[in-house]
C-alpha positions in Angstrom: 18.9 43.1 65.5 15.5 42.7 67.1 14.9 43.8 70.7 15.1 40.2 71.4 17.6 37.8 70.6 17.2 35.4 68.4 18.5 32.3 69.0 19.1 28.9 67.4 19.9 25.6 69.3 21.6 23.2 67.8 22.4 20.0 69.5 19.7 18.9 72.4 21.4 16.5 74.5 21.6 16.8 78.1 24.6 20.0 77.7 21.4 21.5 74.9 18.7 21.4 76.8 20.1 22.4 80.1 21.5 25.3 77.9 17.7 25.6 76.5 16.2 25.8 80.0 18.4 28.9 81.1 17.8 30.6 77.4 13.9 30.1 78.1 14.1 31.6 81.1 15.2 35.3 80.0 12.7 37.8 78.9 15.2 39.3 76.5 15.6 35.7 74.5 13.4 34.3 71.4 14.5 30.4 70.7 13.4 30.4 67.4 15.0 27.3 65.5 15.9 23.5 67.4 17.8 21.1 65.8 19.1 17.9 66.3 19.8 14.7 64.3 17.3 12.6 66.7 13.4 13.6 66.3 12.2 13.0 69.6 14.8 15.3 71.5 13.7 17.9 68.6 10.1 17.3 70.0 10.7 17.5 73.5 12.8 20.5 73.4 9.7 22.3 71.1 7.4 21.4 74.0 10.0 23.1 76.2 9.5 26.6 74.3 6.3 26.3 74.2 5.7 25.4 77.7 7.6 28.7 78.7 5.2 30.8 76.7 7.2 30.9 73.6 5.8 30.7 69.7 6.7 27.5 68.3 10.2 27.2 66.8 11.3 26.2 63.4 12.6 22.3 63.7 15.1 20.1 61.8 17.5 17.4 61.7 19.6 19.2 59.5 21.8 22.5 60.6 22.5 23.6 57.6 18.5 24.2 57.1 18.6 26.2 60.4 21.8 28.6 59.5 19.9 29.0 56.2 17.3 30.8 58.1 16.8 34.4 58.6 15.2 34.7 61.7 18.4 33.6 63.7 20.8 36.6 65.6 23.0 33.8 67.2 23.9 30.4 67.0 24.4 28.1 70.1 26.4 24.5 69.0 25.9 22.1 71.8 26.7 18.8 69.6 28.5 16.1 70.3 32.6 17.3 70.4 33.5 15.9 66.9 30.4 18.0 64.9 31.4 21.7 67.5 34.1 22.8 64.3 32.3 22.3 61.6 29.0 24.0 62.7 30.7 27.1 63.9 32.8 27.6 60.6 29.8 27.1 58.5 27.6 29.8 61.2 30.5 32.0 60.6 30.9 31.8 57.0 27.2 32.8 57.1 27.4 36.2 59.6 25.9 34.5 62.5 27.4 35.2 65.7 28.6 31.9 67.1 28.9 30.4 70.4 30.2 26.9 70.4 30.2 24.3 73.8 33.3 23.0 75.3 35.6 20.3 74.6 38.9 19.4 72.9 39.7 18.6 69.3 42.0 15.7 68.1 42.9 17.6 64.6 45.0 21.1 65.1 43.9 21.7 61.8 40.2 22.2 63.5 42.0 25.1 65.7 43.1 27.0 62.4 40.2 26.8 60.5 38.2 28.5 63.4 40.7 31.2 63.5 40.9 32.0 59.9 37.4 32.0 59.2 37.0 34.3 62.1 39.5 36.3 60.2 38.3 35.8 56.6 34.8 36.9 57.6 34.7 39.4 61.0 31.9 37.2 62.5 32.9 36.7 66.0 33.0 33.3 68.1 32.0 33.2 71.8 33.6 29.5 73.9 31.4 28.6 76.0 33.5 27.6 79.3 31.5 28.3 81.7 33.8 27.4 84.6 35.7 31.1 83.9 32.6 32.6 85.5 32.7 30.2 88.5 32.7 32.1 91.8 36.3 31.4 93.5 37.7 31.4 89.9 36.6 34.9 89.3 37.4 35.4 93.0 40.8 34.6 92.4 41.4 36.5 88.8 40.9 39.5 91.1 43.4 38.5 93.9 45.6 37.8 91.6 45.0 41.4 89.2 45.3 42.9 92.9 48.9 41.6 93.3 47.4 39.2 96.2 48.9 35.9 95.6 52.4 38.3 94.7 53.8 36.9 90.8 51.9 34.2 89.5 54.2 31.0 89.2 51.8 28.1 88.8 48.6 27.0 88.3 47.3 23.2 88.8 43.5 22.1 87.4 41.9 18.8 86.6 38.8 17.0 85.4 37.9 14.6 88.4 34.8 13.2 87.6 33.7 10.0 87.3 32.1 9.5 83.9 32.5 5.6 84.0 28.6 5.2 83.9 27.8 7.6 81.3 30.7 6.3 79.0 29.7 2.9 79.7 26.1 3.3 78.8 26.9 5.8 75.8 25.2 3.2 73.2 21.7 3.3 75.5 21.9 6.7 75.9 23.1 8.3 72.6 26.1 9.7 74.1 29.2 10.5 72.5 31.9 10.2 74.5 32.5 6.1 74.3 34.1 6.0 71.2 36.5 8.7 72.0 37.5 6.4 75.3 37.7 3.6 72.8 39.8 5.1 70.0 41.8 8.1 72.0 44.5 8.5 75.0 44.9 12.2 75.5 43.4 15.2 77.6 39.8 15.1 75.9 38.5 17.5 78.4 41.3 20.5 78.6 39.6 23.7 79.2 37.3 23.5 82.1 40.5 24.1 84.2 42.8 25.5 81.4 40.2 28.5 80.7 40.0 30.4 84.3 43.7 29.2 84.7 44.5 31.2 81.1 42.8 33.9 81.9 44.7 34.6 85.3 48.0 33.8 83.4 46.6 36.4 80.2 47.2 33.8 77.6 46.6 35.1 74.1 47.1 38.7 75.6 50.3 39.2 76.7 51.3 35.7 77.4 50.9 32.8 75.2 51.6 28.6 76.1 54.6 27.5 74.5 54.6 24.1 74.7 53.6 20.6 77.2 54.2 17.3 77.8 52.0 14.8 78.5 51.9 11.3 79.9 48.9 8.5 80.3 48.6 5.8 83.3 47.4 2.3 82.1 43.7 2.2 81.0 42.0 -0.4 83.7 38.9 1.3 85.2 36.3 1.0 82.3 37.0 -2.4 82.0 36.6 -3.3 85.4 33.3 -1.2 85.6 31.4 -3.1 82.9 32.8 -6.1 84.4 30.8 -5.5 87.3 28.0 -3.1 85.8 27.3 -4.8 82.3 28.2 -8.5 82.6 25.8 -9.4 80.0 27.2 -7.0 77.2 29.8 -9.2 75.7 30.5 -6.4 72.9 31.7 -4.4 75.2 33.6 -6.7 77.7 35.8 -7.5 74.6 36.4 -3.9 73.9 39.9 -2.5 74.8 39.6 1.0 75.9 42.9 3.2 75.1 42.2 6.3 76.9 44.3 6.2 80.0 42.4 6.5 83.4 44.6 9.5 84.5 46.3 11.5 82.0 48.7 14.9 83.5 49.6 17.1 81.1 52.2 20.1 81.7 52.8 23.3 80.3 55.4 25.7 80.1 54.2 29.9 79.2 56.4 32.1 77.7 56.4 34.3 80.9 57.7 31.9 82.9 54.5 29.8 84.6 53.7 26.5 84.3 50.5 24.9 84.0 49.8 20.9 85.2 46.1 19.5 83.7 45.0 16.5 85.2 42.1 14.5 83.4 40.8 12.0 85.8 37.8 10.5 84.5 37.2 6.3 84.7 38.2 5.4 88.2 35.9 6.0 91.4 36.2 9.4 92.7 34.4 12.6 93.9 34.1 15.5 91.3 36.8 18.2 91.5 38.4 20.5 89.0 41.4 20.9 91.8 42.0 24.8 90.9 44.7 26.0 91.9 47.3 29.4 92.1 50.3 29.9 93.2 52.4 33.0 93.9 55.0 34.1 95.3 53.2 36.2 98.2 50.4 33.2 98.9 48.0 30.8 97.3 44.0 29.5 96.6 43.4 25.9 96.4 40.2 24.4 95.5 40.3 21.1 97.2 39.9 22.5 101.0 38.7 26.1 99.4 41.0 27.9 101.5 43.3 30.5 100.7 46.8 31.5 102.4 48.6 34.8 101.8 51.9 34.8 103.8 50.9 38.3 105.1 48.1 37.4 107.3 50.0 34.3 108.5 53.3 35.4 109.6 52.9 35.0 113.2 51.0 31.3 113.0 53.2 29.6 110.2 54.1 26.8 112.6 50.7 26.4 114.1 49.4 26.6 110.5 52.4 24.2 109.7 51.3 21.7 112.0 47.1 21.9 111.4 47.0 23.2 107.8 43.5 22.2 107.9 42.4 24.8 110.7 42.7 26.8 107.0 40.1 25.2 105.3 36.7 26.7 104.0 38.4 30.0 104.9 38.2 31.6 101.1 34.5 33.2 101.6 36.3 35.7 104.4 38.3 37.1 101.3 35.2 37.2 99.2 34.3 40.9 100.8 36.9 42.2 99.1 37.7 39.9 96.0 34.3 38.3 94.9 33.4 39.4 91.6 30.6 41.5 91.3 28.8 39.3 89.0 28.7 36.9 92.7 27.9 39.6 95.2 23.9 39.5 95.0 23.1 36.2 92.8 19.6 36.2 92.0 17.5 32.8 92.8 17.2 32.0 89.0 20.8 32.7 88.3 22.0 30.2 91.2 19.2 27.5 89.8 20.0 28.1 86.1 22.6 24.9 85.8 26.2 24.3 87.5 25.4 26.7 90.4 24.8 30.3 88.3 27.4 29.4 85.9 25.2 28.4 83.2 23.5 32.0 83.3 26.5 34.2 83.6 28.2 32.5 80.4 24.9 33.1 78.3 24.5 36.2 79.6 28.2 37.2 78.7 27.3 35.4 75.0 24.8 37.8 74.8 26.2 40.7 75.5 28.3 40.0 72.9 25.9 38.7 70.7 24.4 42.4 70.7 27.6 44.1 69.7 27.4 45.5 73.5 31.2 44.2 74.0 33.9 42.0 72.5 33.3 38.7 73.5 34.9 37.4 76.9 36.2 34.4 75.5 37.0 34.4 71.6 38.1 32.6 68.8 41.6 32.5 69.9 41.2 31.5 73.4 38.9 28.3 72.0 41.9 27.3 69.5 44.7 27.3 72.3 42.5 25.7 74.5 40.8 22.9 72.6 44.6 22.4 71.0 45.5 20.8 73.8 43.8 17.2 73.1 45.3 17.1 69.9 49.0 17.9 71.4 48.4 15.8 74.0 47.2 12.6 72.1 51.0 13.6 70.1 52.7 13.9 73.0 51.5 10.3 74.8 51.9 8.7 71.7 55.4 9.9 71.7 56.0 8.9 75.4 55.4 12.2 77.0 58.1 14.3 74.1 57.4 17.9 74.3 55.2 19.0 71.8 55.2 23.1 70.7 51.6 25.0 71.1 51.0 27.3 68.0 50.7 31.0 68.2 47.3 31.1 66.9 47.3 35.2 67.5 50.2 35.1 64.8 52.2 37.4 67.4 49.5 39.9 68.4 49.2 38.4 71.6 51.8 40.3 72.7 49.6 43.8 72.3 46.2 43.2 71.7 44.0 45.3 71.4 40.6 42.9 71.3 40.0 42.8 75.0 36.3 42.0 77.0 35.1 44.9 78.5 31.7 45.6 80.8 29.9 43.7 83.1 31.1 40.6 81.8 34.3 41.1 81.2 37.8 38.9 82.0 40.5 40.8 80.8 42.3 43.1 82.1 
């Protein structure tokens, strides 16, 4: 490999090009292929390389034309959800280390086809959830490795953002999610707060999700916003919408833990992911960012009982201890490089994987049993909330494995 690496974009969106930004800004990176299946975010992203000093990269609407090419180390799939599968198994089938955005699938049979190509041809896969490199999340994967919260019994996370604008305007925009509100009811958006919450749990090493159930409230909130935002656009006032404006989904782990998702997406709201741990010697809770451990509380649990909130804001005193080292001394570009230094720590990771300088952080399997989710949720709503079994996609080895993350970037144990 070349001493820089050599990377291909494909997909240039908004999720691309903020992903192109941070990639532009490291010394050790060469962009050297774009593609996209609309010209003009082709063209802008060029001018983005070029801008940052870089020669100007091969272009096409067509990815098969850019895997085809030599003169491409690693792959980065940042299309719309439906197209993330198909790109990564082709990459693979072709040797190219793959690192493939975020999102659900509605077909299991996506989730296999990753893992058995993997398997058929050695080419690893990188997911890139960034929210496993968020500061209190990797704050918290400490605590708890340290035996700080005491055994871990449950986790809560959610997707509260309201996306009723940019699913509503998906047509203007060229964005993909407003069919998927149109056609689907399920978790669509599973591993933003399943990923950190898998890691802490060791999912896929050690532990393994054995099945959920999952139930949908009515779907009323896109309706009622393009009543009042898009009065004029009779197509879509006469459009039902099946996804269900708050979906909860809950698992059950073969160790014992249970896991509640929350996808909260098209009713007004400010953004949260709502992560959450609990154990039985304390807790962390996003939503308030404070953190209680029964031994440094013993002698003000009534106080505390009656003002819980004098424990707010309180997690940053634990951080001296339990921040991850990747948080202690963020650089400027790393805390400006997209969703607060998250964005840089999960390319960086990719990289370092990329370079065959450590297994990848999160792999092949960890994508398949978190994207599954949409697709056993979507079963298990339609089947009015029936439990619905999560495959083993380790085929048993989860119970010793031996493929773990190690280094700077590393989140297992």
């Amino acid at each position: 490999m070349s001493q820089k690496t050599r990377v291909a974009v494909i997909g240039l969106g908004e999720r691309g090009k903020q992903l192109l930004e941070v990639l532009l800004r490291m010394e050790d990176v060469q962009v050297t292929a774009l593609c996209d299946v609309y010209g003009d975010r082709i063209e802008h992203a060029a001018h983005m390389v070029e801008e940052a000093g870089g020669d100007t990269p091969a272009q096409s609407t067509d990815y098969h034309e850019v895997l085809n090419r030599e003169q491409v180390d690693a792959v980065v799939i940042s299309t719309a959800w439906q197209c993330h599968v198909r790109i990564a198994v082709e990459s693979m089938r072709r040797g190219i280390f793959t690192a493939m955005e975020v999102g659900g699938t509605y077909d299991l049979a996506e989730c296999f086809d990753l893992v058995r190509t993997h398997e058929e041809t050695g080419t690893p896969l990188f997911f890139l959830e960034n929210c496993c490199y968020g500061r209190r999340e990797l704050m918290c994967l400490n605590m708890a490795r340290a035996g700080e919260f005491g055994e871990i019994v449950h986790c809560d996370g959610a997707y509260r953002h309201d996306l009723r604008h940019e699913i509503a305007f998906g047509t203007e925009n060229r964005h993909y999610r407003l069919p998927h509100y149109i056609h689907h009811n399920c978790e669509n958006y599973p591993t933003h707060d399943l990923g950190p919450i898998a890691k802490i749990l060791g999912i896929n090493r050690g532990n393994r999700m054995l099945r959920l159930v999952s139930v949908a409230s009515k779907a009323r909130g896109m309706a009622q916003y393009i009543r009042d935002q898009k009065p004029d656009d009779a197509q879509l006032l006469a459009t039902g919408f099946r996804q269900g404006d708050i979906v909860t989904t809950l698992i059950t782990c073969e160790n014992g833990e249970t896991i509640s998702l929350t996808l909260d997406t098209t009713l007004p709201r400010v953004y949260s992911r709502s992560f959450t741990v609990r154990g039985t010697k304390g807790m962390y809770q996003e939503d308030g960012d404070y953190i209680f451990l029964e031994k440094d509380h013993r002698e003000d649990m009534a106080e505390i009982d009656l003002n819980p909130s004098a424990l707010w804001k309180n997690a940053d005193h634990y951080g001296a201890e339990f921040d991850s080292d990747l948080w202690r001394s963020p650089s400027a570009g790393m805390l400006a490089s997209g969703h607060g230094g998250m964005d840089y720590l999960i390319l960086r990771a990719m990289l370092s994987a990329a370079r065959g300088e450590s297994y990848p952080a999160i792999d092949v399997y960890d994508a398949a049993a978190w994207m599954c989710i949409t697709a056993l949720s979507e079963q298990s709503v339609m089947a009015g909330g029936a439990p619905v079994e999560i495959p083993d996609f380790t085929h048993g080895a989860y119970k010793n494995r031996k493929e773990i993350s190690t280094g700077k970037y590393a989140l297992d144990k």
